[in-house]
VOMARTI-67500 format. One line per field, with one value per atom (N, C-alpha, C, O): atom name; x, y, z. Coordinates in Angstrom, 1 decimal, decimal comma, m for minus. Each point is the difference from the previous one (the first is absolute). Example, Ala and Ser with C-alpha at 12.3 -4.5 7.8 and 13.67 -1.06 7.14 Angstrom:
BEGIN
atom = (N;CA;C;O;N;CA;C;O)
x = (13,2;m0,9;0,9;1,0;m1,4;0,9;m0,8;0,5)
y = (m5,7;1,2;1,2;0,0;1,1;1,1;1,1;1,1)
z = (7,8;0,0;0,0;0,7;m1,4;0,0;0,8;0,1)
//
This chain:
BEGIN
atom = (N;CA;C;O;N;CA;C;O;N;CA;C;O;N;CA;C;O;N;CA;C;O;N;CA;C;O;N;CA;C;O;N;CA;C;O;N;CA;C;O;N;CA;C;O;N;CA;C;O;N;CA;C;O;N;CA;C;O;N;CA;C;O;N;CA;C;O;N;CA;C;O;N;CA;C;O;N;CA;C;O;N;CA;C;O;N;CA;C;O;N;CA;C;O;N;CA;C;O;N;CA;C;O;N;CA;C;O;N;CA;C;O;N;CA;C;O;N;CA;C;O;N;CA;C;O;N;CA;C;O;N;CA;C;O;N;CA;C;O;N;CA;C;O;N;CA;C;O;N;CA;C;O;N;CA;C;O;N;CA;C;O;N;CA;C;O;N;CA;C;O;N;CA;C;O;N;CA;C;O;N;CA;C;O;N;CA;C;O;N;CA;C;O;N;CA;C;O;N;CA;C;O;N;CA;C;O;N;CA;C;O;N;CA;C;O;N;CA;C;O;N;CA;C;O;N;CA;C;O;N;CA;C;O;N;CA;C;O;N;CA;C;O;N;CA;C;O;N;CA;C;O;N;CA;C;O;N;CA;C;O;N;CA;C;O;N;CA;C;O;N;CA;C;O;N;CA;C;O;N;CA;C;O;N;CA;C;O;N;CA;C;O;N;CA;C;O;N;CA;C;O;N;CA;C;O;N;CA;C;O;N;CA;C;O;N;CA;C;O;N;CA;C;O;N;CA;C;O;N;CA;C;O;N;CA;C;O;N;CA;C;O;N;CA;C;O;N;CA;C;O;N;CA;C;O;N;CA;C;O;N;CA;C;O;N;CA;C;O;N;CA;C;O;N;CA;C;O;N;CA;C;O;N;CA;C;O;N;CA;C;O;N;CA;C;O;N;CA;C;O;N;CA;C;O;N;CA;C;O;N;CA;C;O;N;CA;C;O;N;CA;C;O;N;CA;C;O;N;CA;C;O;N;CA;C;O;N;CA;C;O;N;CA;C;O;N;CA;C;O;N;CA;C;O;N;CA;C;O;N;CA;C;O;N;CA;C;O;N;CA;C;O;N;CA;C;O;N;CA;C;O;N;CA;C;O;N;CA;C;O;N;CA;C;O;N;CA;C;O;N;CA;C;O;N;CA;C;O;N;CA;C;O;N;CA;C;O;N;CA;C;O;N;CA;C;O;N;CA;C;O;N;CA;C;O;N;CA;C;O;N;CA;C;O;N;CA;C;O;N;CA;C;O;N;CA;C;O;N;CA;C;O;N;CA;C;O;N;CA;C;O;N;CA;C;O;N;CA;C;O;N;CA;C;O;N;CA;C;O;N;CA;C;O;N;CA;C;O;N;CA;C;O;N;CA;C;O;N;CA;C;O;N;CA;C;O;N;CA;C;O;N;CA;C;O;N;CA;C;O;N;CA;C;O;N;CA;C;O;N;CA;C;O;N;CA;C;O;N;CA;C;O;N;CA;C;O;N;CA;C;O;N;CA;C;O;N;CA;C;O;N;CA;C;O;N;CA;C;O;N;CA;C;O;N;CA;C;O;N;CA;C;O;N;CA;C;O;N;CA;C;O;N;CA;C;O;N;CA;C;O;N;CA;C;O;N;CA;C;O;N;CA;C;O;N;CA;C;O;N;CA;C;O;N;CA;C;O)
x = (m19,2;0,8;1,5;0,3;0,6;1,3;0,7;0,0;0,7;0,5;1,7;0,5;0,0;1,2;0,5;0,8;m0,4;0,5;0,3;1,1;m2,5;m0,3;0,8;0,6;m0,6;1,1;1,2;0,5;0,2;1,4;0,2;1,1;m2,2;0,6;m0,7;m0,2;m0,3;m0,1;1,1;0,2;0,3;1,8;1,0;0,7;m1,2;1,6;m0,4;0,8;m2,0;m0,4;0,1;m0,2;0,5;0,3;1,5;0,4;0,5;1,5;0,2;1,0;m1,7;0,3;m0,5;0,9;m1,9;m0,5;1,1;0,3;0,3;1,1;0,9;0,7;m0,3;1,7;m0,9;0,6;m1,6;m0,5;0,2;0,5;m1,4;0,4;1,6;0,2;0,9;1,4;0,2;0,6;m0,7;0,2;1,1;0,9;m1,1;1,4;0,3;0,3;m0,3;0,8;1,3;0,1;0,8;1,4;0,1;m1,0;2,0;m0,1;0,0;m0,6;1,2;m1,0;m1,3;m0,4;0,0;m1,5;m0,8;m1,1;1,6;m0,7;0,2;m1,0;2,0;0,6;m1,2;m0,9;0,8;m0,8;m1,4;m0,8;0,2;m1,6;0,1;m1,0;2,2;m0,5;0,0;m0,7;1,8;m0,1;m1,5;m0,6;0,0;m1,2;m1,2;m1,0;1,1;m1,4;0,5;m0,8;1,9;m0,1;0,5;m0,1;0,5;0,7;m1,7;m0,4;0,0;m1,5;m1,0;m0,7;0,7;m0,4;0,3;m0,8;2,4;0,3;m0,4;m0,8;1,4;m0,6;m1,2;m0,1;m1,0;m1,3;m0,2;m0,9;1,9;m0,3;0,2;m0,8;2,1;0,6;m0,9;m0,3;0,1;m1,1;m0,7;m0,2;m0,8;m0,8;m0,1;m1,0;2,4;0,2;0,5;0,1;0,3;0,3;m1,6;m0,1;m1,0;m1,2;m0,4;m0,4;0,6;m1,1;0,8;m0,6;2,2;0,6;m0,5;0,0;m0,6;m0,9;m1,0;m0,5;m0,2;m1,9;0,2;m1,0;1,7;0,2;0,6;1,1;m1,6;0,6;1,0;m0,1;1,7;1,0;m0,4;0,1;m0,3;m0,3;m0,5;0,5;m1,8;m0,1;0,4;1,0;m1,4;1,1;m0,1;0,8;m1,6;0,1;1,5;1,0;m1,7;1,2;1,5;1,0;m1,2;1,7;0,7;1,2;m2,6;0,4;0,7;0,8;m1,7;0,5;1,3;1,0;m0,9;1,1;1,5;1,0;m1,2;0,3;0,9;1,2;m2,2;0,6;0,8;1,1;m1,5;0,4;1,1;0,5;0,2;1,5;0,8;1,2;m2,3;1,6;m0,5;1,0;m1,4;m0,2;0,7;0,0;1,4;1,4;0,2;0,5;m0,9;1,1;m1,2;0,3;m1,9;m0,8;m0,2;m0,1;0,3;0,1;1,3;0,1;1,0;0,5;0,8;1,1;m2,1;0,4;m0,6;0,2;m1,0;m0,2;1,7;0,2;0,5;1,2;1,0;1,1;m1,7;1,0;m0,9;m0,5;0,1;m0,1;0,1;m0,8;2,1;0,4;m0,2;0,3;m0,9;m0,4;m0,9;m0,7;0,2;m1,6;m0,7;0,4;m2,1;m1,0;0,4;0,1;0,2;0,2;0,4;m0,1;0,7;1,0;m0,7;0,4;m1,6;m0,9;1,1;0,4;0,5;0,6;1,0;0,0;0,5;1,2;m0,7;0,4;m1,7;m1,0;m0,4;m0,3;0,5;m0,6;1,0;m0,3;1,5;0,8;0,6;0,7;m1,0;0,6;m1,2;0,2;m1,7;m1,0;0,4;0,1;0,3;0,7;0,9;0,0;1,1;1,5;m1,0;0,4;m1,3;m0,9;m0,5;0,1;m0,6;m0,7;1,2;0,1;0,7;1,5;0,4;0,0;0,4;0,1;m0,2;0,8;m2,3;m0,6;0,6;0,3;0,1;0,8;1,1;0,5;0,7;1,1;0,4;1,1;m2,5;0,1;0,7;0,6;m0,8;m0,1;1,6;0,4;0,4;1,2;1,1;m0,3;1,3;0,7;0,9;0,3;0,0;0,9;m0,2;m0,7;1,1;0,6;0,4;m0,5;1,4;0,4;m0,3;0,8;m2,5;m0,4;m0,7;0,1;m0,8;m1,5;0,7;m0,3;1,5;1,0;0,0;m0,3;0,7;0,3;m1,4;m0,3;m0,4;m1,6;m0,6;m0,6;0,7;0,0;0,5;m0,7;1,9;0,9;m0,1;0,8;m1,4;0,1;m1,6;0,0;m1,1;m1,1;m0,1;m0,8;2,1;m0,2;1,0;0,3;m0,1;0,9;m0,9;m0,1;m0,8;m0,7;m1,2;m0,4;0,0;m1,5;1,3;m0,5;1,5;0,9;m0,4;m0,2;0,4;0,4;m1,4;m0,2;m1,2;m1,3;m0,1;m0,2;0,4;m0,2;0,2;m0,8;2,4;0,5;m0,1;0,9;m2,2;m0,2;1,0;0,2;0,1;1,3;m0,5;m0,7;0,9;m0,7;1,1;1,1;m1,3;0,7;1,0;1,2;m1,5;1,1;1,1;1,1;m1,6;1,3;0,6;1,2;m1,7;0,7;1,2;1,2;m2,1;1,3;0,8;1,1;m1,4;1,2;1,3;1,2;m1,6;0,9;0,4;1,0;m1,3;0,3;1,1;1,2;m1,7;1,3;1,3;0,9;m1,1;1,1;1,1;1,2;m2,1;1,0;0,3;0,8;m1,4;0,6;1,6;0,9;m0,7;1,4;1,3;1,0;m1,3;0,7;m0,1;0,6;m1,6;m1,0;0,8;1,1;m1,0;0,5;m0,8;m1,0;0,9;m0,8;m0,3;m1,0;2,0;m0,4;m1,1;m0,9;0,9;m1,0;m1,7;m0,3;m0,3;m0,8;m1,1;m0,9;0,9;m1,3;0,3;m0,8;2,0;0,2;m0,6;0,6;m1,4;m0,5;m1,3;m0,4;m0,6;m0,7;m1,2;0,6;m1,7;m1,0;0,1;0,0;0,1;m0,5;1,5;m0,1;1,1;1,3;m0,2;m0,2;0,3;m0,5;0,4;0,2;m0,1;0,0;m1,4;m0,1;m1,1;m1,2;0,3;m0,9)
y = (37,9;1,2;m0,3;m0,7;1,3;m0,2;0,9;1,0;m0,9;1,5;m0,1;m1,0;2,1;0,3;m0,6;m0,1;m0,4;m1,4;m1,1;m0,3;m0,1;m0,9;0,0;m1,0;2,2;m0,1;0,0;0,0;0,2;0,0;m1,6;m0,5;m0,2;m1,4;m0,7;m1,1;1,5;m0,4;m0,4;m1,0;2,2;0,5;m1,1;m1,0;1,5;m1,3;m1,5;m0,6;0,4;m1,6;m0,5;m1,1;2,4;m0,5;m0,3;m1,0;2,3;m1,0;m1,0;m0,7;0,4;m0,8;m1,5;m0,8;0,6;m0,7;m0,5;m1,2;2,5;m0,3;m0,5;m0,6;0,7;m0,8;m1,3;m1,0;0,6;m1,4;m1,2;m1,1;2,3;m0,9;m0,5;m1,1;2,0;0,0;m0,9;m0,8;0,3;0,0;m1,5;m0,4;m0,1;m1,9;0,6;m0,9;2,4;0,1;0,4;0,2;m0,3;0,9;1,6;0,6;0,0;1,6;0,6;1,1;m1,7;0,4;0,6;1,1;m2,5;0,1;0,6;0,5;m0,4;0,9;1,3;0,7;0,1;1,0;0,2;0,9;m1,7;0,9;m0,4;1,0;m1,9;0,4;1,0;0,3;0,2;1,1;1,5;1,0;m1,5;1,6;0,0;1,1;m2,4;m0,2;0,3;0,7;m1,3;0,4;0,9;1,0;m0,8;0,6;1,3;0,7;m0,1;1,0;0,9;0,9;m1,2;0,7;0,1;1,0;m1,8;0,1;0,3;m0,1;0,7;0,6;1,6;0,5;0,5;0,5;0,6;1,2;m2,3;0,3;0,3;0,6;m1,0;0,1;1,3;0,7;m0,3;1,2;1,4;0,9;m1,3;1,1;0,4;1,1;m2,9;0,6;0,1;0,1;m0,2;0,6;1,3;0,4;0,5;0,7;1,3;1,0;m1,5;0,1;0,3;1,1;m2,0;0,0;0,6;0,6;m0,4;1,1;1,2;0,5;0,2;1,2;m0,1;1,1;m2,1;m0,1;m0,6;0,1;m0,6;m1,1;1,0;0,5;0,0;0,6;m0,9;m1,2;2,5;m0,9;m0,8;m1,2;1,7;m0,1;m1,5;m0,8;0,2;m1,0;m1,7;m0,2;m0,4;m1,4;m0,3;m0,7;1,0;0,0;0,7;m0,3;1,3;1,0;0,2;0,4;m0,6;m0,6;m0,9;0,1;m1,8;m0,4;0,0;m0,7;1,8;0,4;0,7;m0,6;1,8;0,8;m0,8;0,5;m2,2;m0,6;m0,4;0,2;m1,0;m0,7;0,8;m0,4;1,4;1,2;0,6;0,7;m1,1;0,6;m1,2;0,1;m1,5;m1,4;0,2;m0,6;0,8;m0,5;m0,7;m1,1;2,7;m1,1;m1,6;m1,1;1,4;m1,5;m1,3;m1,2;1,7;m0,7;m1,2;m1,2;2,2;m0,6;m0,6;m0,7;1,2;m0,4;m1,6;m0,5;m0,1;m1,6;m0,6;m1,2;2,3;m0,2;m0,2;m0,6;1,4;m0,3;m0,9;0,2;m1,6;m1,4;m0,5;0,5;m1,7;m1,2;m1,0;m0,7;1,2;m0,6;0,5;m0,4;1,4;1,5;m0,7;m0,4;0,1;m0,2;1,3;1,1;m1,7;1,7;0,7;1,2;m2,8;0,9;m0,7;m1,2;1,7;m0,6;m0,9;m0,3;m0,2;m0,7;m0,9;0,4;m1,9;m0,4;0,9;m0,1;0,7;1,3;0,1;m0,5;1,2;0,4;m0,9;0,2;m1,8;m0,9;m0,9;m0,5;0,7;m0,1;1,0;m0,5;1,8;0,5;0,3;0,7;m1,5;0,2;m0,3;0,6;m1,8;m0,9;0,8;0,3;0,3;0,3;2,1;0,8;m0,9;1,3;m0,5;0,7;m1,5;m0,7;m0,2;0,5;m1,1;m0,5;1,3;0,0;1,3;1,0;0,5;0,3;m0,3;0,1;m0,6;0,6;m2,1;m1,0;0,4;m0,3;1,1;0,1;1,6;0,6;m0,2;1,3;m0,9;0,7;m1,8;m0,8;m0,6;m0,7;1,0;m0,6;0,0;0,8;m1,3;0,4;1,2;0,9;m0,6;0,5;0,5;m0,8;2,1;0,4;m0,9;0,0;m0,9;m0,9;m1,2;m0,9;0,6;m0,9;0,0;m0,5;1,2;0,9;m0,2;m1,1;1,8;0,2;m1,8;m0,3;m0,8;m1,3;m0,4;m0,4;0,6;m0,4;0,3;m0,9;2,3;m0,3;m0,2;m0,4;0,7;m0,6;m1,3;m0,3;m0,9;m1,5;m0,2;m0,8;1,8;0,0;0,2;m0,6;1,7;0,5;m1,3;0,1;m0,7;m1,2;m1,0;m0,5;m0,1;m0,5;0,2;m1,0;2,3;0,2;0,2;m0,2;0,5;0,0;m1,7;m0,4;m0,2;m1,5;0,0;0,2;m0,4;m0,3;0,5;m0,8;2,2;0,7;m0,7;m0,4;0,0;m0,9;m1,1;m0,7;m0,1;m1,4;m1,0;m1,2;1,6;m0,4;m0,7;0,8;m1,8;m0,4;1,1;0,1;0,5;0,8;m0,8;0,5;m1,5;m1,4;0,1;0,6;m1,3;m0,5;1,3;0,0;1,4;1,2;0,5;0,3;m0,6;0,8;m0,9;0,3;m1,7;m1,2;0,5;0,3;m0,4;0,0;1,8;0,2;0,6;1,2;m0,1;0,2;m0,6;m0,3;m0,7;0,1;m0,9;m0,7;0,9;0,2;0,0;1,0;1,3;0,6;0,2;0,8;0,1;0,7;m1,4;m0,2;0,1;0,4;m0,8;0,2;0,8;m0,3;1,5;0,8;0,7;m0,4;1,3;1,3;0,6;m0,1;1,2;0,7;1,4;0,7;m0,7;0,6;m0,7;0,6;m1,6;m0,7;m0,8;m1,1;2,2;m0,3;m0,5;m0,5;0,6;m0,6;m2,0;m0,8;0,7;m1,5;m0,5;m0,9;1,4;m0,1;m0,1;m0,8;1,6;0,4;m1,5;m1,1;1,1;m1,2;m0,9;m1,1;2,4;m0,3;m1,1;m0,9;1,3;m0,6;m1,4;m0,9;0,9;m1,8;m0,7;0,5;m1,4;m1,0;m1,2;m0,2;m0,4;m0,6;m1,6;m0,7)
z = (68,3;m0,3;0,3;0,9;m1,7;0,0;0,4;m0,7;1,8;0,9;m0,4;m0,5;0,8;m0,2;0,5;m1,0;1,6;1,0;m1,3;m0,5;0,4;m1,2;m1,2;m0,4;0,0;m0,9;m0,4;m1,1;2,7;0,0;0,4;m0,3;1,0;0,2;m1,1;0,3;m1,5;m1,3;m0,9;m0,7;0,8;m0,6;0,4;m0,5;1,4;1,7;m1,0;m0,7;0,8;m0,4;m1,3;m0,4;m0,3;m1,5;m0,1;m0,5;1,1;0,0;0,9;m0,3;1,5;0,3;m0,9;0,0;m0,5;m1,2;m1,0;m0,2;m0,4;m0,7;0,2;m0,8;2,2;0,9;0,0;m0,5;0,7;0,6;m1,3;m0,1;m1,4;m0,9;m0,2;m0,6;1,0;m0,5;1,1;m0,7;1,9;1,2;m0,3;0,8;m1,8;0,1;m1,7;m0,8;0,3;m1,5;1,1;1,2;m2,8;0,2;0,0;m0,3;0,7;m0,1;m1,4;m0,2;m0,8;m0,9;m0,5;m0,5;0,9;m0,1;0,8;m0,4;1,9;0,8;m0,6;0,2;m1,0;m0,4;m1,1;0,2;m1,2;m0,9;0,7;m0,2;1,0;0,3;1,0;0,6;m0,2;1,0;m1,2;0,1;m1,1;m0,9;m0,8;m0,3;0,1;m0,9;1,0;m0,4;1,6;0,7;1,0;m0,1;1,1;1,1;m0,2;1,1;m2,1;m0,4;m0,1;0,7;m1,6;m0,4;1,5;0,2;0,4;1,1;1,0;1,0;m0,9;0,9;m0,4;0,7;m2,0;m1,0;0,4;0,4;m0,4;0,4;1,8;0,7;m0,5;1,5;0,4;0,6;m0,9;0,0;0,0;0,8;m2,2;m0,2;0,7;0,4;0,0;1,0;1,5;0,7;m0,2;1,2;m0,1;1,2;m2,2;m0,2;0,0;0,6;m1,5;0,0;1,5;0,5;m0,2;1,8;0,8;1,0;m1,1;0,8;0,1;1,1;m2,0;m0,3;0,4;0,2;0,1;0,4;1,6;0,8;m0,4;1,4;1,1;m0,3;1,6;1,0;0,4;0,3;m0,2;0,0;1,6;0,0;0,9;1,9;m0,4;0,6;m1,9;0,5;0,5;0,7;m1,0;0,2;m2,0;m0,7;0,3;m1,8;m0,6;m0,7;1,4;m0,4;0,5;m0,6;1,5;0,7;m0,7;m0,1;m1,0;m0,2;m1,7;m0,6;0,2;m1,4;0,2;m0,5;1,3;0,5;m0,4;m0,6;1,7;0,0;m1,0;m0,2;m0,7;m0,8;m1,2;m0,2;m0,6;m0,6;0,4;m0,8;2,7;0,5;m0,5;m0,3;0,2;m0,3;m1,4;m0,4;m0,2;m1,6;m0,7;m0,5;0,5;m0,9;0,8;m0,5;1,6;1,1;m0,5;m0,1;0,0;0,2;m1,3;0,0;m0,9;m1,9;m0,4;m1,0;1,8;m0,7;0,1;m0,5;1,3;m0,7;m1,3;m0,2;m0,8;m1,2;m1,3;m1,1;2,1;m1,1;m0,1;m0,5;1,4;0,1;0,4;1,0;m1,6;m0,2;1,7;0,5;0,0;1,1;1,6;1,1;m1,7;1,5;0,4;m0,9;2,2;0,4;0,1;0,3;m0,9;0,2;1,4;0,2;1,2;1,1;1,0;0,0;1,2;1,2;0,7;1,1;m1,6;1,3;0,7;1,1;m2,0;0,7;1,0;1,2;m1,9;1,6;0,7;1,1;m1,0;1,1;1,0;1,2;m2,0;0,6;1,2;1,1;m1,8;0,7;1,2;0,9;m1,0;0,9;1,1;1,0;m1,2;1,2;1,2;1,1;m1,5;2,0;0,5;1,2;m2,0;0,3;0,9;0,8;m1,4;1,1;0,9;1,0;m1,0;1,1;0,8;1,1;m1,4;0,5;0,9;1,3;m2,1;0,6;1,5;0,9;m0,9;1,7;0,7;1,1;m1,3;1,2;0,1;1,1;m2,2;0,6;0,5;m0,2;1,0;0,3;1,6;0,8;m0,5;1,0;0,1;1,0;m1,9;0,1;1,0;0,9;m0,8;1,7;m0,7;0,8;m1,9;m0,6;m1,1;m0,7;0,1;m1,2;m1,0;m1,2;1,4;m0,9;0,3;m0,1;0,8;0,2;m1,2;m1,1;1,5;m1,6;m1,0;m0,5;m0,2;m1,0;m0,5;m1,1;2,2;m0,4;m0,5;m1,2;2,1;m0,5;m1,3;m0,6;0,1;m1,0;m1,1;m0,9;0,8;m0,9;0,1;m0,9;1,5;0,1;m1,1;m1,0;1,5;m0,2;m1,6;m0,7;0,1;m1,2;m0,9;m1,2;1,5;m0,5;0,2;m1,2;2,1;m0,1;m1,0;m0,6;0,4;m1,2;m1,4;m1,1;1,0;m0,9;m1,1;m1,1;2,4;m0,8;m0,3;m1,2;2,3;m0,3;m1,7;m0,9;0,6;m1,3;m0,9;m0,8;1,0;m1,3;0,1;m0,5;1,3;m0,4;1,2;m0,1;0,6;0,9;1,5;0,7;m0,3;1,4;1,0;m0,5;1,3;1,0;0,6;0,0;0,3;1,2;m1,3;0,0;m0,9;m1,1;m0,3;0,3;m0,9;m0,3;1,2;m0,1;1,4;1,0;0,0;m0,3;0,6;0,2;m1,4;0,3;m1,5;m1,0;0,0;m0,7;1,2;0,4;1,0;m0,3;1,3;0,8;0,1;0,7;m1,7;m0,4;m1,4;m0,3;0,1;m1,3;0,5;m0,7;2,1;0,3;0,2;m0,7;1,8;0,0;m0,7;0,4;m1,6;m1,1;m1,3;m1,0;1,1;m0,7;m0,9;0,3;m1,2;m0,4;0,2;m0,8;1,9;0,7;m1,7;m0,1;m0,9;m1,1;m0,8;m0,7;0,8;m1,0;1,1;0,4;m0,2;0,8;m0,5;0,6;m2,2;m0,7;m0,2;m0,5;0,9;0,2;1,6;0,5;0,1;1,4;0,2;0,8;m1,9;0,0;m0,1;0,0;m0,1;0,1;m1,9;m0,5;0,0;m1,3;m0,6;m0,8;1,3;0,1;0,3;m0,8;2,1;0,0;m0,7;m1,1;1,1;m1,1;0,6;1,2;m2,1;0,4;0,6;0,4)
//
């Protein structure tokens, strides 16, 4: 038997399907197989969360979770209209796990601007990890071009800047 549950992570598994085949194309190509397949299937999805909003007690954890999805809709689809959008933040999320974890320990700090350094060292550190960047080499070449920076041109600082 196939429960409502079932069919919403049916849905989930068909665009995710579609990113997997696109997953080494160009944005292009992710662009039209998301208008050819994920578009219709978002479509279909819609519908039918819209459907079970009427039959599903909102109090339940179903229904919370339709509720849910139906408040992000525009935010949730619309990496259907580029090519270059991800379906979704897992990397961000993934990156900012530790930097929460991190959090609790600098309830422990001696200072205000102890915490404040901590994590601003922390967010420079998962900064570089993101962009491919070993941490040691990004701050070393960070620190050396500070000094002489144009505090206006801050995207010359940044990880992706670097030179490899």
């Amino acid at each position: 038997k196939t429960g409502k549950a079932d069919m919403a992570i049916n849905f989930i598994g068909k665009l995710y399907g579609a990113e997997k085949q696109t997953k080494d194309s160009d944005a292009a190509t992710r662009h039209r197989t998301r208008q050819q397949i994920s578009v219709p299937v978002l479509e279909q999805f819609h519908t039918w969360l819209l459907k079970s909003q009427q039959q599903v007690p909102p109090k339940t954890a179903l229904g919370k979770a339709v509720n849910y999805t139906l408040e992000y809709w525009p935010e949730l689809s619309r990496y259907t209209e580029n090519g270059d959008w991800p379906i979704d933040n897992n990397p961000a999320e993934n990156a900012i796990r530790p930097f929460v974890i991190g959090r609790k320990a600098w309830l422990f700090s001696n200072s205000q601007r102890g915490a404040t350094a901590s994590a601003n060292l922390y967010s420079l550190v998962e900064s570089a990890k993101a962009n491919g960047k070993e941490p040691y080499s990004y701050l070393s070449w960070l620190f050396e071009k500070l000094p002489g920076a144009d505090m206006e041109d801050v995207e010359a600082l940044m990880p992706w800047s670097m030179p490899d």
